[in-house]
C-alpha positions in Angstrom: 14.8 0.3 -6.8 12.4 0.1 -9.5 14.1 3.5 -11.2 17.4 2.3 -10.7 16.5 -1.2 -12.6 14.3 0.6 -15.2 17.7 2.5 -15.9 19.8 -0.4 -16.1 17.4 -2.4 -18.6 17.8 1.1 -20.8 21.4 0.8 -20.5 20.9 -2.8 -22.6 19.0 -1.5 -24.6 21.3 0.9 -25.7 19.4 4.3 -24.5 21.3 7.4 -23.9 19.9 11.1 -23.0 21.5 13.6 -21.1 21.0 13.1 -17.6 19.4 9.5 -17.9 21.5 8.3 -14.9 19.8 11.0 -12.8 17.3 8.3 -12.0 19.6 6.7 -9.3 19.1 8.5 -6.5 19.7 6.4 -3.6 22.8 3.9 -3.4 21.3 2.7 0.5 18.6 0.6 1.3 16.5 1.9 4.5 16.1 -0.3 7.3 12.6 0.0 8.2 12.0 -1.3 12.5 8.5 -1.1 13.9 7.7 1.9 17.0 5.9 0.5 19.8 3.2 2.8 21.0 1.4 2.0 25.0 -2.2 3.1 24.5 -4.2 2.4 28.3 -7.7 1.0 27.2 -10.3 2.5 28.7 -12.5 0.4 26.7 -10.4 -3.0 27.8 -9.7 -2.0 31.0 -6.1 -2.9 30.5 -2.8 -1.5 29.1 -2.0 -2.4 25.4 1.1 -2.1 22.8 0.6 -1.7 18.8 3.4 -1.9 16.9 4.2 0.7 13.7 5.9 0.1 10.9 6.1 3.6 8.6 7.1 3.5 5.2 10.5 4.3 3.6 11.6 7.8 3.4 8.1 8.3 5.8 10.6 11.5 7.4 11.1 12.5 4.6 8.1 12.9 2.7 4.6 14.9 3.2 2.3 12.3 1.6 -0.5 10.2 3.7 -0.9 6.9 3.7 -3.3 3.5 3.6 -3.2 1.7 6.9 -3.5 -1.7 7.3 -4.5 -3.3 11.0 -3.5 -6.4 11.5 -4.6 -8.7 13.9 -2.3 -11.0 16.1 0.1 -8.7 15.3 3.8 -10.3 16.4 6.4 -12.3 14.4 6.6 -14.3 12.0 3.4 -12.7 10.6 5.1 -8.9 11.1 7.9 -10.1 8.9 5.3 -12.1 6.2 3.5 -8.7 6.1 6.3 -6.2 5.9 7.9 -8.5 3.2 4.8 -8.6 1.0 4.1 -4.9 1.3 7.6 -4.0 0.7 7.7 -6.6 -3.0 4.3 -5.4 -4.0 5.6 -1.5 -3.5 8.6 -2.6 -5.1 6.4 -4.3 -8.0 4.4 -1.4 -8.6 1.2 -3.3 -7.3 0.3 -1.6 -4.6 0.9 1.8 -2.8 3.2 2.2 0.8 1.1 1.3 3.1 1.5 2.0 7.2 0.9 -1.3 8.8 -0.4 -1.4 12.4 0.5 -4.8 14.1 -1.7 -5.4 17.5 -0.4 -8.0 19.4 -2.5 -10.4 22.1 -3.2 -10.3 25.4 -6.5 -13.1 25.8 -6.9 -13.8 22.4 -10.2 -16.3 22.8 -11.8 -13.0 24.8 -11.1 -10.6 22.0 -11.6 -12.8 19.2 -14.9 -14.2 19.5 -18.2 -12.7 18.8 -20.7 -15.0 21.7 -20.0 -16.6 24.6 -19.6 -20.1 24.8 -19.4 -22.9 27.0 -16.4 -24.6 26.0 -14.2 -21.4 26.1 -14.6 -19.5 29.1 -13.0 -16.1 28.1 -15.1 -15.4 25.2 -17.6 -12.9 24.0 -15.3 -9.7 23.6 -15.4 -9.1 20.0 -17.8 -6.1 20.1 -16.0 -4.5 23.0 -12.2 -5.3 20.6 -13.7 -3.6 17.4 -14.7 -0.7 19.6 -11.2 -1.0 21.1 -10.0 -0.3 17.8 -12.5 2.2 16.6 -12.0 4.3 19.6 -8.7 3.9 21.4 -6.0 2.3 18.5 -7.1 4.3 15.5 -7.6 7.7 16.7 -3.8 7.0 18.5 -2.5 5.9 15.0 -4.4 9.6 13.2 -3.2 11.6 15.7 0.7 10.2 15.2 0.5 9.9 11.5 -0.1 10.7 8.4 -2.8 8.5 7.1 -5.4 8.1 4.5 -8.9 7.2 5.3 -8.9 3.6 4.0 -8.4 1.1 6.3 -7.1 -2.8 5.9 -8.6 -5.7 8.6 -6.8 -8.8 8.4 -6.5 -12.2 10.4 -5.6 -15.4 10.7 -7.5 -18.2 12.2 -9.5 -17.1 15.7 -8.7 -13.5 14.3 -10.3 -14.1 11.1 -13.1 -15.2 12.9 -13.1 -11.8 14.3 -12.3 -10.0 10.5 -15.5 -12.2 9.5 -17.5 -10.7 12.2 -16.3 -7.2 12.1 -17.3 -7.6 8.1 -20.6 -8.2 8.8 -21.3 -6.0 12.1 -19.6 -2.9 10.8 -18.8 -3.0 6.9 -18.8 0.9 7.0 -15.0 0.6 9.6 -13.2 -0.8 7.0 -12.8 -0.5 3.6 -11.1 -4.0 3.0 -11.2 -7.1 4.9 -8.9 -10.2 4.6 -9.1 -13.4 6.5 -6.4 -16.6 6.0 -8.3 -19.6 7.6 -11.1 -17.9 9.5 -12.6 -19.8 12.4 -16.0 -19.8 11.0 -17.1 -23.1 12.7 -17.3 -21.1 16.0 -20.3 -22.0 18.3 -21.9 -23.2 15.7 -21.4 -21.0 13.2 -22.4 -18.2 14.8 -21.1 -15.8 11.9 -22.6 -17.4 9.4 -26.3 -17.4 11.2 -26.0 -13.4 12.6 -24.2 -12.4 9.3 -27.1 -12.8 6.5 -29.8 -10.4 8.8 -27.0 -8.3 9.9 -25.7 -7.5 6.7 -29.0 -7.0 4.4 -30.3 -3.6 5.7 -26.4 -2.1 5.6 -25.6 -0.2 2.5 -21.9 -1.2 1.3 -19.9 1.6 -0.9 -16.3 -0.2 -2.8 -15.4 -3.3 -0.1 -13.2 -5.3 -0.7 -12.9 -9.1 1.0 -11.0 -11.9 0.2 -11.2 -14.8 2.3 -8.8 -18.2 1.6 -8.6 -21.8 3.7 -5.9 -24.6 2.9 -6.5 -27.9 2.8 -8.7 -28.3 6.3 -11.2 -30.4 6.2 -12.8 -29.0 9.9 -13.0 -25.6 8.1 -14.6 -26.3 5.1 -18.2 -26.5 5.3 -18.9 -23.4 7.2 -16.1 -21.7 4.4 -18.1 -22.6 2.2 -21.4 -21.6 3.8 -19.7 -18.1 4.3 -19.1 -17.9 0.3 -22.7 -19.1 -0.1 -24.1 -16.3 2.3 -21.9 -13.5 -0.1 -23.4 -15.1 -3.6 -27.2 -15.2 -2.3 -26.7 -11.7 -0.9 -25.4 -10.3 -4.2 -24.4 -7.2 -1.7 -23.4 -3.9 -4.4 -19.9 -2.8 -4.9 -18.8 -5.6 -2.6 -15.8 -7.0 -4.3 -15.1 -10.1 -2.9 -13.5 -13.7 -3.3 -13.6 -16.7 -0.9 -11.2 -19.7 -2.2 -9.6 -23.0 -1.1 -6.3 -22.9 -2.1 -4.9 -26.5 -2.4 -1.6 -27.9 -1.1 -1.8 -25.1 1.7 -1.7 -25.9 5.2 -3.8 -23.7 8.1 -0.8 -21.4 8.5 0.6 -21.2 5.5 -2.7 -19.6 3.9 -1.2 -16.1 5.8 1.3 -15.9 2.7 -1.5 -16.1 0.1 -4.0 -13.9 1.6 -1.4 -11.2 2.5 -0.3 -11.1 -1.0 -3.4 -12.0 -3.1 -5.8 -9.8 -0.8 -3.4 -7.1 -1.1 -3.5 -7.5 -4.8 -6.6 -7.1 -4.9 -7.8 -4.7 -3.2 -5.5 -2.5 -5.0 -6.0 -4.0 -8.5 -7.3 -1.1 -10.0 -4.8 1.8 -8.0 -1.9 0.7 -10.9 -2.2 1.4 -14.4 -2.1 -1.5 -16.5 1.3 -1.0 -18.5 2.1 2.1 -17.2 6.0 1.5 -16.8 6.6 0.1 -20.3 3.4 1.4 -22.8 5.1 3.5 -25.2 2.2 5.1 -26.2 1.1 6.7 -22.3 0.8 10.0 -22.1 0.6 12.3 -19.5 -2.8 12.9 -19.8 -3.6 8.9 -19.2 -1.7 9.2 -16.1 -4.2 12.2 -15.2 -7.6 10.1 -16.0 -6.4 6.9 -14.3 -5.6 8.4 -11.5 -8.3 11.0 -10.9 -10.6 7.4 -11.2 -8.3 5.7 -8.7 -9.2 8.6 -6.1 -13.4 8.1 -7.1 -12.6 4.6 -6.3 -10.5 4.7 -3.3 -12.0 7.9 -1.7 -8.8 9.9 -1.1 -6.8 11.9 -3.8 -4.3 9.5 -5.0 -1.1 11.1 -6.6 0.3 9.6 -10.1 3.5 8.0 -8.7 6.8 9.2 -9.6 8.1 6.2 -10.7 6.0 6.1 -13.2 6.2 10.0 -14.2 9.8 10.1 -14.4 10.0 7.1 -17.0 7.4 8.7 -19.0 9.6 12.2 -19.4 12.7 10.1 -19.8 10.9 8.0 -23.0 9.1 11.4 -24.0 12.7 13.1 -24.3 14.4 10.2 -26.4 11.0 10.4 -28.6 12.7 13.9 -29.2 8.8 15.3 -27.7 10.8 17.9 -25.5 7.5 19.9 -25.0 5.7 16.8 -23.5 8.6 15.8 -21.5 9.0 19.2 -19.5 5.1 18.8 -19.1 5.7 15.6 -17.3 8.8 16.2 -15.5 6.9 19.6 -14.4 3.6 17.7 -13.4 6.7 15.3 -11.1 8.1 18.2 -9.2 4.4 19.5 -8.1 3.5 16.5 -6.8 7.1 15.6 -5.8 9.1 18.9 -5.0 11.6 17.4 -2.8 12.9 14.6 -5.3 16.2 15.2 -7.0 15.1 12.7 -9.5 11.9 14.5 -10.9 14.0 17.5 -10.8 16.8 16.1 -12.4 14.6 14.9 -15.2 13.0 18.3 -15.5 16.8 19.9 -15.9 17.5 17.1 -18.8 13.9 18.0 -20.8 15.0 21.6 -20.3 18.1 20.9 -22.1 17.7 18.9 -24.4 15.3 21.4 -25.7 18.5 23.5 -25.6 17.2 25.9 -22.3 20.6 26.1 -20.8 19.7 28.4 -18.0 16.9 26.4 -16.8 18.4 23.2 -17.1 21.2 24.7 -15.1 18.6 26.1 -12.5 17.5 22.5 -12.2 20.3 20.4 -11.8 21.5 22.7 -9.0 17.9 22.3 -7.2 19.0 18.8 -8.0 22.1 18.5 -6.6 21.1 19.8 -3.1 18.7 17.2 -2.7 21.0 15.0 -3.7 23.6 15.9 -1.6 21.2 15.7 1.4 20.1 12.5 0.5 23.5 10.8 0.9 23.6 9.5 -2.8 27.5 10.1 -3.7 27.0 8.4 -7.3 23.8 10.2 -8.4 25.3 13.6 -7.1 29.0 13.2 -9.0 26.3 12.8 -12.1 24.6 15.8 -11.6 27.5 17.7 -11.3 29.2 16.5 -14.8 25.7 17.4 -16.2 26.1 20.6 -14.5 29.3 21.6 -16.2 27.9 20.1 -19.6 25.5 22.9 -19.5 27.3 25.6 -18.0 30.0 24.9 -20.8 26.9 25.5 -23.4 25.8 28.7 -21.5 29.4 30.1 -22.1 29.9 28.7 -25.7 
């Protein structure tokens, strides 16, 4: 989507190359549904369901991915979250993400940290963290290709449970993302385990962001969370812990979704990197290989952002530069007709026919596997364009 726009706001602008339409590719969108996978606890002593939702094009791709758990994991908060990983992708804020949804069975039991009187079934938030430690996320690894950086988030009692899980085992996670956390819960309980648990731990790039609505009940131990995180002055723990006004206690799930996200992938995108004129491949390179020192996982330059910059190097007439970039695309990217597509056009408009021809061809059989009528009937005009130079 985001190549096929970038293409259509060069088309106002007047911007022509050979084989500039090459970066439509698909003409579908893909429906994405969530797998339901049966895992019998051992640890719960009782038979639970995740639900999986894979990125687009997850068949047909070889990269690995983020996962994000989230808590109370069923509709409408499966939609919220698909939604807001889907327009960040789409915006070029955040990377695909596999999202792990883990729906309830007794919520109070698996929420809460201690045991208390008003709340029989209560207690089980050590035993749920190891539930997910050692039954859901080895079941996820084994089925899928994933990253190792891991997303917490919750809402409400779950929070609660995100809030203790922060500061009982900082090391599981690498972000952690709460909308209207239950602090107030026997007494704070959180808040009064969470300063000594946290001080001897040594954290390494955390990320939390915490948000209430307007709730009065929720404020002051809110607050006293945010206090316990300034006072601590904890290393490389990025965090933020805001009242956002005008919200209600459920409707804090759309900020937090979207903001945390934001955030804890603020510095994955390069600033500008769609539009700067003045990129070159080799900033792409740096950012990137910083990105992976942050993030701990090698983190590819993304395509769409690679393929614009050989299209803008190519009408810069920088031909040279432009098969360096479309070239750098197709290693990272081997089975995309677009990178390769682009690589034919730098090839010849720096008049090498035969490889340009060798390209589009390569081109058009991924195209033609991918379904994309329009984008293969252009690869086969640029395909006699260049045959009709190799013969002239």
């Amino acid at each position: 989507m985001r190549n096929k726009r970038l293409f259509q706001l060069l088309l106002l602008m007047g911007v022509a190359f050979p084989g500039a339409h090459g970066v439509i590719c698909q003409d579908e969108q893909v429906i994405q549904t969530n797998e339901k996978i049966t895992i019998n606890s051992t640890v719960l002593n009782e038979t639970r369901s995740i639900l999986v939702r894979l990125p687009a094009n997850y068949a047909e791709r070889s990269e690995k991915y983020p996962v994000i758990y989230m808590l109370d994991g069923q509709t409408p908060r499966i939609t919220l979250m698909t939604g807001t990983i889907e327009n960040l992708v789409d915006s070029d804020l955040a990377p695909e993400m596999i999202l792990v949804s883990i729906p309830n069975t007794i919520r109070p039991r698996d929420m809460t940290p201690s045991v208390f009187a008003g709340t029989p079934a209560s207690g089980g938030a050590d035993n749920f963290i190891k539930f997910i430690e050692s039954e859901v996320m080895p079941t996820v690894e084994k089925r899928y290709r994933v990253q190792p950086f891991k997303i917490l988030v919750g809402h409400s009692l779950s929070g609660l449970l995100v809030s203790y899980a922060f500061v009982s085992r900082p090391e599981l996670f690498n972000a952690y993302l709460a909308a209207s956390p239950f602090l107030q819960w026997d007494e704070r309980f959180v808040l009064k385990r969470g300063e000594a648990l946290l001080k001897p731990k040594k954290l390494l790039n955390r990320t939390l962001y915490f948000a209430i609505g307007d709730e009065p009940p929720f404020v002051e131990a809110f607050n006293g969370f945010k206090e316990m995180l300034d006072r601590l002055q904890i290393k490389d723990l990025d965090y933020e812990v805001r009242q956002l006004p005008g919200e209600n206690h459920w409707s804090t799930n759309a900020d937090v979704f979207n903001r945390g996200l934001r955030k804890v992938w603020k510095s994955w995108r390069m600033p500008s990197a769609a539009t700067n004129s003045e990129l070159s491949l080799a900033d792409l390179e740096t950012h990137y290989k910083a990105a992976s020192g942050r993030f701990g996982y090698t983190i590819s330059i993304p395509e769409n952002f690679l393929n614009p910059l050989g299209f803008r190097l190519i009408q810069s007439g920088k031909t040279a530069e432009a098969i360096g970039a479309f070239q750098r695309s197709t290693e990272l990217y081997p089975n995309s007709p677009n990178a390769l597509n682009g690589l034919a056009s730098a090839f010849e408009r720096n008049g090498e026919f035969a490889k340009a021809k060798e390209n589009y061809e390569k081109a058009l059989k991924l195209a033609e596997k991918g379904g994309s009528n329009r984008f293969t009937e252009s690869i086969k005009e640029s395909l006699k364009r260049v045959a009709a130079k190799i013969t002239s």
